[in-house]
Biotite code that builds the C-alpha atoms (Angstrom):
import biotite.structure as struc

atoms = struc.array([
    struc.Atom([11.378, 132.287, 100.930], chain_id="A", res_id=1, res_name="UNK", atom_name="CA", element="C"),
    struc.Atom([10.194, 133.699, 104.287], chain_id="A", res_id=2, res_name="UNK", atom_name="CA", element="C"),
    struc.Atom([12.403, 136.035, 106.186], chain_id="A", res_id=3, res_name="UNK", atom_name="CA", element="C"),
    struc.Atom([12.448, 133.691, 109.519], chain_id="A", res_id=4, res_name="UNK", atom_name="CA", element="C"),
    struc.Atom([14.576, 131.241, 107.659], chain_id="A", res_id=5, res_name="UNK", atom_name="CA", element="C"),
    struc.Atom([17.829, 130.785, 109.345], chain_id="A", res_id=6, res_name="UNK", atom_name="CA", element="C"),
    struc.Atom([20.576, 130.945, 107.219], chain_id="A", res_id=7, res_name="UNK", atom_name="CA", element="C"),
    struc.Atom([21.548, 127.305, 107.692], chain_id="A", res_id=8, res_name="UNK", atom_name="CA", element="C"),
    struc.Atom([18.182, 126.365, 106.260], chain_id="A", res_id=9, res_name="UNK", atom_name="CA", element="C"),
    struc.Atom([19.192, 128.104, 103.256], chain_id="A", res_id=10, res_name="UNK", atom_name="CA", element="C"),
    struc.Atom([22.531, 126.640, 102.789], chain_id="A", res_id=11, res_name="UNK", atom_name="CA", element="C"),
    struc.Atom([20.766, 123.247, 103.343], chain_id="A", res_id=12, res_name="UNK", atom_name="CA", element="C"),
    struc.Atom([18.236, 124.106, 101.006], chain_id="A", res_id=13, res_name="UNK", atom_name="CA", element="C"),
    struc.Atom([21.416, 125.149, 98.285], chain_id="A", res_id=14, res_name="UNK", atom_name="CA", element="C"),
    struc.Atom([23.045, 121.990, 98.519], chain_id="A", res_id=15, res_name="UNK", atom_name="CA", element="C"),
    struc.Atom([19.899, 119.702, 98.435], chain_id="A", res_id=16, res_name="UNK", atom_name="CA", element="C"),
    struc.Atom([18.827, 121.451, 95.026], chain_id="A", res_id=17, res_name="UNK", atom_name="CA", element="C"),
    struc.Atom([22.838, 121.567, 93.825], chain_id="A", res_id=18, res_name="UNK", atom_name="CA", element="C"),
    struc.Atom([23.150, 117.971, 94.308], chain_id="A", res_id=19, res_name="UNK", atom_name="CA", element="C"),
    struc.Atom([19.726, 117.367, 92.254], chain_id="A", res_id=20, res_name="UNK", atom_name="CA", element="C"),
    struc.Atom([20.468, 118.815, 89.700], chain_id="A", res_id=21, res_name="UNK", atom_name="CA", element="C"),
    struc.Atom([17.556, 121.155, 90.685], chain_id="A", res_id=22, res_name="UNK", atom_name="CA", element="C"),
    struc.Atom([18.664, 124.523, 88.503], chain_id="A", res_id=23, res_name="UNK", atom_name="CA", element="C"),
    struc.Atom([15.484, 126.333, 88.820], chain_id="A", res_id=24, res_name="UNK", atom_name="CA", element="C"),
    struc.Atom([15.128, 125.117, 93.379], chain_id="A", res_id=25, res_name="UNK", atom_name="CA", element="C"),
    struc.Atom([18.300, 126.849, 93.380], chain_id="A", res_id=26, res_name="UNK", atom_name="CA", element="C"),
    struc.Atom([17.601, 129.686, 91.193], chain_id="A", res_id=27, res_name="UNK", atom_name="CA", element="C"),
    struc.Atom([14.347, 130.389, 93.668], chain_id="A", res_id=28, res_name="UNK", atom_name="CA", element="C"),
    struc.Atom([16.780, 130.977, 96.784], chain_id="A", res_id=29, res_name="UNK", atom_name="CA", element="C"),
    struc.Atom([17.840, 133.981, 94.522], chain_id="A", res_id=30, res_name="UNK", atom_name="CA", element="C"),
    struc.Atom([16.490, 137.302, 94.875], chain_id="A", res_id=31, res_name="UNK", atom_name="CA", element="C"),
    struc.Atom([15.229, 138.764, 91.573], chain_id="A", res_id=32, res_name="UNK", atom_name="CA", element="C"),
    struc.Atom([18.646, 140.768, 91.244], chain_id="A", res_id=33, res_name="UNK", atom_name="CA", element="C"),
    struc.Atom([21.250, 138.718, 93.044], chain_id="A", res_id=34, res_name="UNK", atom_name="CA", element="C"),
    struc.Atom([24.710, 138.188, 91.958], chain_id="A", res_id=35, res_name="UNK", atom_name="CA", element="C"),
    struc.Atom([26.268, 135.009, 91.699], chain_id="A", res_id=36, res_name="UNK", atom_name="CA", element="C"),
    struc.Atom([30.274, 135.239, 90.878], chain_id="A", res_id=37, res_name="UNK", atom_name="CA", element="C"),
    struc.Atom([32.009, 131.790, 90.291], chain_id="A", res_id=38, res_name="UNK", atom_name="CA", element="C"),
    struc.Atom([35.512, 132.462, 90.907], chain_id="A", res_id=39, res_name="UNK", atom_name="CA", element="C"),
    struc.Atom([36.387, 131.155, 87.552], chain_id="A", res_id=40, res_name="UNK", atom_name="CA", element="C"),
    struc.Atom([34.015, 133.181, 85.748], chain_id="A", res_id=41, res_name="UNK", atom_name="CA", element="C"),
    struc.Atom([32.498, 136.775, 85.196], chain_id="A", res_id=42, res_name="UNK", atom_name="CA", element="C"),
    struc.Atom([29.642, 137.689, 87.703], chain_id="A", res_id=43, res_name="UNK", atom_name="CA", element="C"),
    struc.Atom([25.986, 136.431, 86.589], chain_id="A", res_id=44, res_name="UNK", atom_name="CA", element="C"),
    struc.Atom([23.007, 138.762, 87.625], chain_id="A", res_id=45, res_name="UNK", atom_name="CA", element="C"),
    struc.Atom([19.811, 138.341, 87.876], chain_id="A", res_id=46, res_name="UNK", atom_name="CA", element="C"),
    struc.Atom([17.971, 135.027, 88.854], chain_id="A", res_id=47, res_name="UNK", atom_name="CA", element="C"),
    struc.Atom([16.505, 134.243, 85.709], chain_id="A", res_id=48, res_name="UNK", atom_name="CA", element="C"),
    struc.Atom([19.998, 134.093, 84.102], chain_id="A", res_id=49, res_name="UNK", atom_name="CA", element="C"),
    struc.Atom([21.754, 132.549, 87.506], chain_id="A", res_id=50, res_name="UNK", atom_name="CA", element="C"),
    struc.Atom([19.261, 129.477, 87.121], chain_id="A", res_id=51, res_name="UNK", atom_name="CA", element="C"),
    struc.Atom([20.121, 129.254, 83.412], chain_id="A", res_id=52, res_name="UNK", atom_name="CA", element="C"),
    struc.Atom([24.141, 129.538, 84.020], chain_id="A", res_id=53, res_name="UNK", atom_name="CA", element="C"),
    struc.Atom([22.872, 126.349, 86.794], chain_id="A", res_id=54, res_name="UNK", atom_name="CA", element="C"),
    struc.Atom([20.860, 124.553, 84.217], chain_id="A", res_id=55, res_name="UNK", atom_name="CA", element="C"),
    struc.Atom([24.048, 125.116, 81.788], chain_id="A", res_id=56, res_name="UNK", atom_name="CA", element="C"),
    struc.Atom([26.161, 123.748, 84.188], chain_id="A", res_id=57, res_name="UNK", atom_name="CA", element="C"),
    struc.Atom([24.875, 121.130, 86.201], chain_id="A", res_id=58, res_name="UNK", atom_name="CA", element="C"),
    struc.Atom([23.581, 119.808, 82.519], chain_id="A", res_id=59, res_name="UNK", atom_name="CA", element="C"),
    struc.Atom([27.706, 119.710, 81.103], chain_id="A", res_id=60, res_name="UNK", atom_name="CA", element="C"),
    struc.Atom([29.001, 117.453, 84.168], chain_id="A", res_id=61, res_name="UNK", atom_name="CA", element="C"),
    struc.Atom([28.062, 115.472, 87.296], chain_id="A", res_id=62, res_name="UNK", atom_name="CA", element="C"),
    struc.Atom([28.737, 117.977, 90.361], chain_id="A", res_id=63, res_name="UNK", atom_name="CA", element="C"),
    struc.Atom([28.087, 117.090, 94.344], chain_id="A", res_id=64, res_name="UNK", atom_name="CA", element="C"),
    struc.Atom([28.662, 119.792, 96.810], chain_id="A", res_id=65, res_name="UNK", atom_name="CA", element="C"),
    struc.Atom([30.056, 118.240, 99.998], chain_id="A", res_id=66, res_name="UNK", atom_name="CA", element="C"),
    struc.Atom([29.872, 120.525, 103.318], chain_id="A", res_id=67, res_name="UNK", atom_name="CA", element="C"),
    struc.Atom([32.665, 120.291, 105.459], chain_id="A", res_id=68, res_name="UNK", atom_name="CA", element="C"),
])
């Protein structure tokens, strides 16, 4: 993703993907070695295994992200 985005674009982009079910369009707004912590679970790192723990996920229940 190109450095100019602004970082509304991105959270767009994030709940787009989220909403589609879209684990690996979310995994690519991950840098190779991010870190994604769910409160209710241990941190995940790396974006291979972040857009796994999204395919895992989104695949085990219907989720919608709603921006207030």
């Amino acid at each position: 993703m190109s450095s100019d985005v602004r970082p509304t674009e991105v959270v767009e982009k994030w709940v787009e993907r989220f909403n589609a079910a879209d684990a690996d369009g979310l995994a690519a707004l991950y840098h190779d070695d991010a870190v994604n912590h769910q409160v209710a679970n241990e941190p995940i790192v790396g974006k291979d295994n972040i857009r796994a723990m999204f395919a895992r996920e989104l695949a085990a229940a219907k989720m919608v992200c709603i921006v207030e």
